[in-house]
MIDOGU-928275 format. One record per residue (C-alpha): x, y, z. Coordinates in pm, whole numbers, padded with zeros to 5 digits, always signed. Each point is the difference from the previous one (the first is absolute). Layout:
REM MIDOGU-928275
XYZ ...
This chain:
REM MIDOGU-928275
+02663+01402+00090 +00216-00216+00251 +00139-00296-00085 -00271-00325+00166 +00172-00191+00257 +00169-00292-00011 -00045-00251+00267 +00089-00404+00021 -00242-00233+00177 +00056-00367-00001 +00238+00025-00266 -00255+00162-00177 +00038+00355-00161 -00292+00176+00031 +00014+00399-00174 -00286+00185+00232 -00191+00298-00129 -00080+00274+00225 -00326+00016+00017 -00285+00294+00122 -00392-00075+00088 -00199+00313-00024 -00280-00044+00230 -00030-00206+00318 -00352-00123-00029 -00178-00343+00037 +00099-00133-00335 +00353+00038+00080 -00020-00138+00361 -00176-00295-00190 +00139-00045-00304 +00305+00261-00064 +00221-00030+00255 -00028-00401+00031 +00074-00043-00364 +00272+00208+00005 +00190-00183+00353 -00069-00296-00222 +00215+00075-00323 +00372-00016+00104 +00132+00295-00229 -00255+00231+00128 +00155+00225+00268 -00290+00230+00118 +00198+00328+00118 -00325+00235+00099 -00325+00054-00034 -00238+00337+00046 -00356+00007+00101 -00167+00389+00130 -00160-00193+00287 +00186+00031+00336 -00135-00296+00186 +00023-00199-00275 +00353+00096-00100 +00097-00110+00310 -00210-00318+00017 +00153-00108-00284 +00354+00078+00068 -00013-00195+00340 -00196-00275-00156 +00246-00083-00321 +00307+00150+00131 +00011+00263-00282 +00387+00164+00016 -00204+00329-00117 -00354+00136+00007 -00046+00372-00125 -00339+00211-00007 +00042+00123-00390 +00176-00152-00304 +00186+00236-00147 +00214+00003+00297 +00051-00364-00002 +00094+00007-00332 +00222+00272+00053 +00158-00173+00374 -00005-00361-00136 +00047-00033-00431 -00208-00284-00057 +00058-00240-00285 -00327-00163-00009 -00335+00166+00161 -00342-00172+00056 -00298+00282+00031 -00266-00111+00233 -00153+00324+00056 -00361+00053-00111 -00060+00026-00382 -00025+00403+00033 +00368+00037+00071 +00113-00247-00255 +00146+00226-00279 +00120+00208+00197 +00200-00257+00217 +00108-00202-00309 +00122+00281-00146 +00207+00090+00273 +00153-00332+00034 +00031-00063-00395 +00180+00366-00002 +00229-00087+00253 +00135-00321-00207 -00173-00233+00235 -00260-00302-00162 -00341-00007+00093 -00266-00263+00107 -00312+00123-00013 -00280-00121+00188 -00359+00016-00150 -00179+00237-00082 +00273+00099-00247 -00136+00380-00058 -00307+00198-00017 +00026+00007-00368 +00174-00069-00336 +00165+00324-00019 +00150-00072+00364 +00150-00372-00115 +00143+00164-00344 +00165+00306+00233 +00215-00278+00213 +00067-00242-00305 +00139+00252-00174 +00214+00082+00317 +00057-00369+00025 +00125+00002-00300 +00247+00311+00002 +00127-00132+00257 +00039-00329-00089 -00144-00148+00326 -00266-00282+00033 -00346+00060+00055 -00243-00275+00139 -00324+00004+00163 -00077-00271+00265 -00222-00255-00146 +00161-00275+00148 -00304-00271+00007 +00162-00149-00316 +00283-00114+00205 -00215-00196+00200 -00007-00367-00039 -00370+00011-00056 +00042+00171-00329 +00360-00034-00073 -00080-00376-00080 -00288+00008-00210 +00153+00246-00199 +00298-00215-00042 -00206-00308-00071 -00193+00226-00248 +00320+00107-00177 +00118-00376-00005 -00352-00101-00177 -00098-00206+00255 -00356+00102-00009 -00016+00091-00347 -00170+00357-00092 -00131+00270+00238 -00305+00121-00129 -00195+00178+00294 +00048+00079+00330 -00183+00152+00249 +00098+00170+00360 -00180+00129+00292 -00027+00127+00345 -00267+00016+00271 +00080+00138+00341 -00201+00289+00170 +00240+00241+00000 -00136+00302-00192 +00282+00345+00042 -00204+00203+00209 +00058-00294+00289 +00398-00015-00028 +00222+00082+00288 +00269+00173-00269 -00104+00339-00052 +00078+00052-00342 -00144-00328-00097 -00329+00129+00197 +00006+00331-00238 -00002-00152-00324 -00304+00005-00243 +00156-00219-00255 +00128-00259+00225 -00024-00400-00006 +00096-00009-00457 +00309+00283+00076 +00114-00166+00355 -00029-00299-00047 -00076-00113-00314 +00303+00041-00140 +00100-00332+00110 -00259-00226-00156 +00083+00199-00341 +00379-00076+00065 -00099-00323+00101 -00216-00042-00340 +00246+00122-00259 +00285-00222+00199 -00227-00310-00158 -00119+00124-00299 +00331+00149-00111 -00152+00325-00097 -00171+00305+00151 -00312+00039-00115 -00143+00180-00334 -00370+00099+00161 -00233+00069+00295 -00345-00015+00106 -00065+00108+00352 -00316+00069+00210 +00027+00161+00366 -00338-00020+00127 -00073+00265+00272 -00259-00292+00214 +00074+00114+00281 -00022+00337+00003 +00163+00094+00354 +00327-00090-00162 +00158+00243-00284 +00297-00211-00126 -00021-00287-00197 -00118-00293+00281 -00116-00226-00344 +00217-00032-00281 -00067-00223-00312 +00206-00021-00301 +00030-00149-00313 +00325+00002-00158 +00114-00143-00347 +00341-00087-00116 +00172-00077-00319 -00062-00322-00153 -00364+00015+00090 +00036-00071+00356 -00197+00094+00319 +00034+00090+00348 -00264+00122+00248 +00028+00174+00308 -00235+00053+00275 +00122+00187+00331 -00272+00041+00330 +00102+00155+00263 -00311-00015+00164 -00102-00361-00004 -00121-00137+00318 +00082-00343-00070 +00386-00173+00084 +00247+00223-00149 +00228-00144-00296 +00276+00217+00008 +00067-00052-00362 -00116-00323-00256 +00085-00097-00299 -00111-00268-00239 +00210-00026-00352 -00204-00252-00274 +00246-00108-00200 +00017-00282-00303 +00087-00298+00195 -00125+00132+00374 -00153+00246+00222 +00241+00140+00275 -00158+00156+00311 +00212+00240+00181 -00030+00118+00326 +00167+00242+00246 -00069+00128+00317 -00045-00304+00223 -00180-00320-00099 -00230-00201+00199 -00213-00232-00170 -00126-00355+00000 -00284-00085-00217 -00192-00372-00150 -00128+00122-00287 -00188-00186-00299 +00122+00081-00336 -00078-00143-00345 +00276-00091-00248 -00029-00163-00289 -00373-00163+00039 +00106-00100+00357 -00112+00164+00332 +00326-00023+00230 +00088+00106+00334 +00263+00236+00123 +00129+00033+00328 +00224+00307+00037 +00248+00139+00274 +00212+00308+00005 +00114+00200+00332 +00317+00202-00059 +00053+00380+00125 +00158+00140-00341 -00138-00123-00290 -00058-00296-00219 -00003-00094-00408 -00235-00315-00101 +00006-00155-00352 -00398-00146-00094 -00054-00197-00209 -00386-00131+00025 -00007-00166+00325 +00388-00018+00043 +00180+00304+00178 +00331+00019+00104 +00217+00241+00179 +00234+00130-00180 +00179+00292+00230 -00093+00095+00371 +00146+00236+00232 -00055-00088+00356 +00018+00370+00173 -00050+00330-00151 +00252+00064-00299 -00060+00365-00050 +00334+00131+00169 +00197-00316-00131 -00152+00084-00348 +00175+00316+00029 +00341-00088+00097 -00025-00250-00324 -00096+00338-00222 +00296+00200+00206 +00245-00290-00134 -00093-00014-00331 +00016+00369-00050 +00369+00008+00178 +00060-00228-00283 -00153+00275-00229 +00198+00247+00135 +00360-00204-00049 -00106-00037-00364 +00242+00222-00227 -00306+00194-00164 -00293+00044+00229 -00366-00063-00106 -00248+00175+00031 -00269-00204-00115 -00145-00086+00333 -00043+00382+00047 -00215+00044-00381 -00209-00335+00139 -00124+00178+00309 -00050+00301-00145 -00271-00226-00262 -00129-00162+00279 -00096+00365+00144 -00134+00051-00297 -00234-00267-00065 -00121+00113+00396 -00062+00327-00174 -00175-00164-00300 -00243-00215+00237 -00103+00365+00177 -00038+00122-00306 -00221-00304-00148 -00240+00028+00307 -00034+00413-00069 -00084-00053-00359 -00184-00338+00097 +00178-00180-00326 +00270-00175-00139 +00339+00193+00030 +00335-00071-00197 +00247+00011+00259 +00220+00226-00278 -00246+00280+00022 +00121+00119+00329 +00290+00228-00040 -00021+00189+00404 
């Protein structure tokens, strides 16, 4: 593998990685490609996509040195150090594998794989090769979370004991312009969901032990999984809840949170707030009015504590592509480390898992250890 370039900016010494994208879609127009012309070591050499038009598009559009119609031949033309797969979750094995073989690291985005034998295939290659392996959760590097968690840590709010998350948009996968997305059957817990479990374990400090999932088919002119609630308990006697609905007619929430702790309630919120509210709440004996404001395009953390609630994080515009070049930093820190980890590569493969063990709760309609699923 060649040597990474060298190259002084502002007296500054910055060692870039060459760096691949496999796939040219919408999530690397959004988020990708912007994270990556934000982080100053990343040096994005190429990029393939099997699309023409859109090959093209994108070239013109982010000034891509080099856009090629397959990977292996970018691989082959171009040596990559570091490559980001983008492609549709179909291709993923066989695309990490290709870059993990060819002594490049690999970011992931989510899905991770269609299975557990998939994600054990391309940790082990990981691993014989001695190259990082991440998959692109990157919400926890969004203020929105990344503070909470750090007041958490720091005791601020004393113990986390339950939390619960949801979604309601109507957005079921039949409806979606992606094609792939439109073709799955198990779709909103394995596309998306992901995420929120990320999202949960990042507070609780642990992924969780055991699932109890229902799927209800109530609409029956949809065949994926539109409705998705789920109980799911954690060591130390802890409790989260989920509840996903992608066919809710009323204002979408693109994805809450609310986190009861000892000492407060945090309610977290991302995807756009808008909300101002007089509301009448009792608190110890007293009836007391709130008045409430919030209007920011990213997201926003609140502390609440009976009628007191204060922001504790906001981000004013989207974060999503900004979230990523944060993850793309601290895994080029990763990758200078003398012995490479790969524990973020074990921790996505669980998180796949307890997706699997949710599907598998709502077939056997009961509770499901998350250690009884093995494929």
């Amino acid at each position: 593998m060649p040597a990474p370039r060298e190259w002084c900016l502002r007296e500054t010494r910055f060692i870039m990685i060459r760096t691949a994208i496999f796939g040219l879609g919408k999530v690397v127009e959004h988020i990708q490609l912007p994270a990556c012309h934000a982080v100053d070591e990343i040096q994005v050499v190429a990029a393939c996509e099997l699309v023409a038009e859109r090959r093209e598009y994108m070239k013109r559009h982010f000034n891509l040195p080099a856009v090629y119609e397959d990977a292996v031949t970018l691989v082959e033309a171009e040596k990559p150090e570091l490559v980001i797969v983008a492609t549709p979750p179909d291709s993923h094995k066989q695309l990490a594998l290709l870059a993990l073989n060819s002594g490049a690291h690999v970011l992931c985005e989510k899905p991770f794989m269609r299975s557990l034998a998939e994600a054990d295939e391309v940790i082990s290659a990981a691993e014989r090769q001695n190259r990082l392996l991440a998959v692109n959760n990157q919400y926890r590097y969004m203020a929105t979370y990344r503070e909470p968690q750090e007041r958490l840590v720091a005791g601020d709010y004393g113990h986390l004991f339950f939390l619960q998350c949801w979604q309601q948009m109507f957005h079921p996968a039949a409806t979606d312009a992606t094609k792939w997305r439109a073709e799955l059957k198990q779709s909103t817990l394995f596309e998306f969901g992901s995420h929120a479990l990320d999202l949960m374990s990042y507070f609780f400090g642990a992924l969780p032990i055991a699932v109890n999932a229902v799927m209800p088919r109530s609409l029956p002119e949809y065949d994926s999984d539109v409705l998705v609630q789920m109980t799911l308990h954690f060591p130390g006697d802890r409790l989260a809840t989920l509840a996903f609905n992608r066919v809710s007619r009323a204002p979408e929430r693109y994805l809450e949170m609310r986190l009861d702790c000892e000492k407060a309630s945090l309610r977290l919120s991302l995807g756009g707030v808008a909300r101002a509210s007089l509301n009448m709440n009792r608190y110890d004996n007293r009836v007391r009015p709130t008045i409430r404001f919030s209007y920011v395009k990213g997201g926003e953390a609140r502390a609440e504590i009976g009628t007191q609630s204060r922001v504790i994080a906001k981000e004013p515009q989207s974060a999503f592509a900004s979230a990523t070049a944060a993850h793309l930093r601290d895994l080029l820190t990763a990758i200078r480390q003398p012995t490479i980890s790969h524990e973020r590569a074990y921790h996505a493969r669980e998180i796949l898992r307890t997706i699997f063990a949710g599907y598998e709760s709502n077939r056997r309609r009961t509770t499901v250890n998350v250690s009884e699923i093995t494929a």
